[in-house]
C-alpha positions as CSV (number, residue, x, y, z in Angstrom):
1,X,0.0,0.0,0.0
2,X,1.4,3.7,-1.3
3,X,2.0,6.1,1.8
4,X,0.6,9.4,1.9
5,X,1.8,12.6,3.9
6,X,-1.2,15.1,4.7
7,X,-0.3,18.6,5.1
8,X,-3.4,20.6,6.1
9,X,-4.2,24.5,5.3
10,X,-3.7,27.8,7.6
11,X,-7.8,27.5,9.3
12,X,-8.2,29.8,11.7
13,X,-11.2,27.2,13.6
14,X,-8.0,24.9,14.3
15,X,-6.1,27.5,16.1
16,X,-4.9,26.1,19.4
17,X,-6.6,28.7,21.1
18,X,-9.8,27.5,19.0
19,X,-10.3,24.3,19.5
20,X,-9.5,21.1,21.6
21,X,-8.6,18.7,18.9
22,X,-5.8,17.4,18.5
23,X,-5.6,16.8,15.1
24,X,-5.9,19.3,12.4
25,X,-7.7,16.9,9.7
26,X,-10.8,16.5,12.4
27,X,-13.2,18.6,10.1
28,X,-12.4,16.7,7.0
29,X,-12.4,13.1,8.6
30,X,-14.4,11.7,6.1
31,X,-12.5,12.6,3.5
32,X,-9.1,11.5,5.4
33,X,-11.0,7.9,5.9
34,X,-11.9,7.3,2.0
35,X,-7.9,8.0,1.5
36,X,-7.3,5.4,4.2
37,X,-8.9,2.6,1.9
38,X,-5.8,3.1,-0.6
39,X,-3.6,4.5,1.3
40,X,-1.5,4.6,4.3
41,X,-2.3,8.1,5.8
42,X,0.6,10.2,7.9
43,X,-0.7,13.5,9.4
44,X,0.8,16.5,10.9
45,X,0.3,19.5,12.6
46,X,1.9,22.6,12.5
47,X,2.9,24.7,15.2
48,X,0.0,26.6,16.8
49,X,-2.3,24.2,15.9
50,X,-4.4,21.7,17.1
51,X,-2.0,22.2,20.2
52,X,1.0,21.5,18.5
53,X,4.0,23.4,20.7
54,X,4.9,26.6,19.0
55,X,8.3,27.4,18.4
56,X,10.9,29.8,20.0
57,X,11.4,31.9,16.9
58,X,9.1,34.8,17.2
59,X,8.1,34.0,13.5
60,X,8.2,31.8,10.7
61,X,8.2,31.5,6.4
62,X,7.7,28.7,4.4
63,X,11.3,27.6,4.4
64,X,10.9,26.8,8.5
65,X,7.4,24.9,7.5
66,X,9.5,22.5,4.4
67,X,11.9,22.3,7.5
68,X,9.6,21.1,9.9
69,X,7.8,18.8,7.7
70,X,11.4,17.1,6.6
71,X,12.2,16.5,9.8
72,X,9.3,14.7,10.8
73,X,9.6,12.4,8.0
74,X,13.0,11.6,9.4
75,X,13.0,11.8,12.8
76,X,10.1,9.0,12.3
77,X,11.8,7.6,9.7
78,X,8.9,7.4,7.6
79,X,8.6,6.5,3.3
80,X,6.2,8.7,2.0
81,X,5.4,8.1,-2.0
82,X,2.7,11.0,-1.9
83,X,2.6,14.8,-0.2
84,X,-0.7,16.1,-0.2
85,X,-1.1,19.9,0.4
86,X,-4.0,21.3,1.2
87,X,-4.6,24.9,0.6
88,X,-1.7,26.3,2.8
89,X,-0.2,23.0,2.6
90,X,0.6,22.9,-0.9
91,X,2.7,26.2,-0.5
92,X,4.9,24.4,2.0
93,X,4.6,20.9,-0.3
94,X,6.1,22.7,-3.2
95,X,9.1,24.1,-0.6
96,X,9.5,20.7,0.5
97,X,10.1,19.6,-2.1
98,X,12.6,22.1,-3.9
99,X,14.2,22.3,-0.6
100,X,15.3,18.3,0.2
101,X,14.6,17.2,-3.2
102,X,12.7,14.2,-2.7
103,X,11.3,12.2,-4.8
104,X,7.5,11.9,-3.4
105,X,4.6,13.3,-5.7
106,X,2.9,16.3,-4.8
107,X,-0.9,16.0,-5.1
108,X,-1.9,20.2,-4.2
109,X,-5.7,20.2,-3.3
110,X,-6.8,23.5,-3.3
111,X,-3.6,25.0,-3.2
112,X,-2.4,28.6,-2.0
113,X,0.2,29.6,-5.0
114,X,-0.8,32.6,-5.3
115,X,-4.3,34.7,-3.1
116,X,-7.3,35.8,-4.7
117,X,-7.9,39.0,-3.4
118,X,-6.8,38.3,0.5
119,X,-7.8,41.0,2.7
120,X,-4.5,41.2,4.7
121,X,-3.6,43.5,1.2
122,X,-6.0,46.1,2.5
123,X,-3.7,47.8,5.4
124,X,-2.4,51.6,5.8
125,X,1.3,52.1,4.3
126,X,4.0,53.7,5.9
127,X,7.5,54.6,4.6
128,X,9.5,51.7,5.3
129,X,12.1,53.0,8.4
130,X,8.6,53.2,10.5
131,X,8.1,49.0,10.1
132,X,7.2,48.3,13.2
133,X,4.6,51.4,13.7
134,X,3.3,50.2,10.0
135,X,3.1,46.8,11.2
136,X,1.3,47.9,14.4
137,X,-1.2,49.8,12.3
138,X,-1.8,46.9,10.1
139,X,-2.4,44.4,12.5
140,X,-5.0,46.7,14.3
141,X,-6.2,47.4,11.0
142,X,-6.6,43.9,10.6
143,X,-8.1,42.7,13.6
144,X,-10.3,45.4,13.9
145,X,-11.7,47.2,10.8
146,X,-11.5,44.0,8.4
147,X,-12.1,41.7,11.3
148,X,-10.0,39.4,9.8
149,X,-10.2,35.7,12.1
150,X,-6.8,34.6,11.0
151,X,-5.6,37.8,13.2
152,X,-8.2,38.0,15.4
153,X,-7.1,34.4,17.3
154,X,-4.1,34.0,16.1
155,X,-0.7,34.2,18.9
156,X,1.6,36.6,18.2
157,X,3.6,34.0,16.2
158,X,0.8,32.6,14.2
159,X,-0.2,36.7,13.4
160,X,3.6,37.3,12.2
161,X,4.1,34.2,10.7
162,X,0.4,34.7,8.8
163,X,2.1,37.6,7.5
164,X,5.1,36.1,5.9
165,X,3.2,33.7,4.1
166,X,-0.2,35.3,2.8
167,X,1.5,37.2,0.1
168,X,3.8,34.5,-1.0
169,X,3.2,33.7,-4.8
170,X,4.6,30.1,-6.0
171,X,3.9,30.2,-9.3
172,X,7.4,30.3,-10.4
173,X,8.7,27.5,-7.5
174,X,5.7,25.8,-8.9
175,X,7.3,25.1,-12.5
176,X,10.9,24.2,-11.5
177,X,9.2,20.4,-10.3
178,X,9.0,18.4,-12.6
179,X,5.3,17.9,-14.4
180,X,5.2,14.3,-14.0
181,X,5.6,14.9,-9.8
182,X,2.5,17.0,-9.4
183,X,-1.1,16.9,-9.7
184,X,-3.1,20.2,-8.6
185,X,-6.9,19.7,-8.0
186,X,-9.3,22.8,-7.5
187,X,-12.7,23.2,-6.8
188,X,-13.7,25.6,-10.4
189,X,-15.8,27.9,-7.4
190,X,-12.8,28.1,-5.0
191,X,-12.9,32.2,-4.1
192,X,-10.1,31.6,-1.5
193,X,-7.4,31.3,-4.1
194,X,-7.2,31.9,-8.0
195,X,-7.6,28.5,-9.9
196,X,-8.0,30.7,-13.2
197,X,-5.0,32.4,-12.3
198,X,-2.7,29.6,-11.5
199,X,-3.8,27.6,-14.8
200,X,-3.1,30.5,-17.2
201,X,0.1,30.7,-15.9
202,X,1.2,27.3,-16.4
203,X,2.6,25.9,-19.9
204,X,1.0,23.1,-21.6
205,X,2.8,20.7,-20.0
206,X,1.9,21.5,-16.4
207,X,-1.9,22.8,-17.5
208,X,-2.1,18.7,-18.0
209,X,-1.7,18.2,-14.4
210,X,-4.8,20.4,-13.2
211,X,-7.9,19.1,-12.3
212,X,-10.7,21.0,-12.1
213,X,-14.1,19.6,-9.9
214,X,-17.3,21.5,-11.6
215,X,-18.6,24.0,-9.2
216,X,-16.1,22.6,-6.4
217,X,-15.3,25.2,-3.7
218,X,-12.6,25.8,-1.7
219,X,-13.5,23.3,0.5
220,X,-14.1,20.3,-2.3
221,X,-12.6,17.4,0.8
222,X,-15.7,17.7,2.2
223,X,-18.4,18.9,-0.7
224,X,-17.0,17.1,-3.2
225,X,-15.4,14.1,-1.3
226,X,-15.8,10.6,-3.7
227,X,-15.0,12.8,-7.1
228,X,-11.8,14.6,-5.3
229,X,-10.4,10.5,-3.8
230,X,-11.0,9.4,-7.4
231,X,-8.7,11.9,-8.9
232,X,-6.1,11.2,-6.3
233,X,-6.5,7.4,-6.5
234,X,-6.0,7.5,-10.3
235,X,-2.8,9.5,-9.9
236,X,0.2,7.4,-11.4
């Protein structure tokens, strides 16, 4: 039986200081179990959620996250043929894997190479020797005139580190794998990234490797949960 490696998004509702699960795949378990008929399912949770220590570093990108995710594989000594991102984790998935160059596929559900129109854009600019008053502003800005829920609960690390990685576009990381290692699967409704946006910027080659589910959300693990395991169990 192939192994599989489940890297799960950046949800607010699994914030540590959200929730008393301890795993961060609890609200798409039914999805996770049709996957376990096939496959041998690893999980993970980063740090901040779902209880998960965070770390001492006041903040992280998405070079700590590939860094965390390689050394659970090792430190577990684990053989892993697939990494699934979701969302979030399919930024990290594509750092993994142009960080330790391993040879596991990616499958990218819903992933987060490049935002749709995310609010943390919206926020008051100042000249850039005043970064810390502009990033004071911002996060008020944020938490209280957006109302923005990734801010609003979020620690002081997950708020910084939320800002490191929001803005991060992949599109360019996303072509140096190779075609035949990745298979990207969006929802053709998903309004928390930009499908559209992703696929026109691909090549022929790599617009092979997208998979669109008809009027599939953001959220297609749960609403669309037998059509997006068929897709995944009929990658070679």
């Amino acid at each position: 039986m192939k192994s599989i490696l489940l890297l799960h998004g950046w949800n607010d509702i699994n914030y540590t200081s959200q929730t008393d699960k301890k795993d961060a795949w609890w609200n798409r378990e039914k999805f996770v179990n049709e996957l376990s008929k096939n496959y041998k399912v690893y999980k993970l949770n980063f740090p901040g959620f779902c209880h998960e220590p965070e770390p001492k570093e006041k903040e992280w990108n998405l070079d700590n996250f590939a860094s965390y995710v390689n050394d659970y594989i090792v430190n577990n000594n684990l053989k892993i043929d697939y990494v699934l991102g979701y969302s979030f984790g399919g930024a990290v998935a594509i750092k993994y894997n142009l960080l330790f160059n391993n040879k596991q596929k990616l499958i990218l559900v819903s992933p987060a190479i490049t935002r749709n129109a995310d609010r943390s854009k919206k926020m008051i600019k100042t000249p850039r020797f005043l970064k810390s008053i502009r990033n004071f502003i911002r996060d008020l800005y944020l938490k209280y005139i957006v109302k923005n829920e990734y801010m609003i609960h979020g620690t002081k690390f997950l708020n910084r580190t939320y800002q490191n990685i929001v803005r991060v576009s992949l599109i360019d990381e996303l072509t140096k794998i190779d075609s035949k290692d990745i298979n990207i699967i969006y929802g053709s409704k998903d309004k928390m990234v930009n499908p559209l946006y992703v696929y026109n910027s691909l090549s022929d080659e790599y617009k092979k490797k997208v998979f669109f589910i008809k009027d599939g959300s953001h959220d297609i693990a749960n609403t669309n949960t037998e059509e997006l395991v068929k897709i995944i169990n009929g990658v070679k």
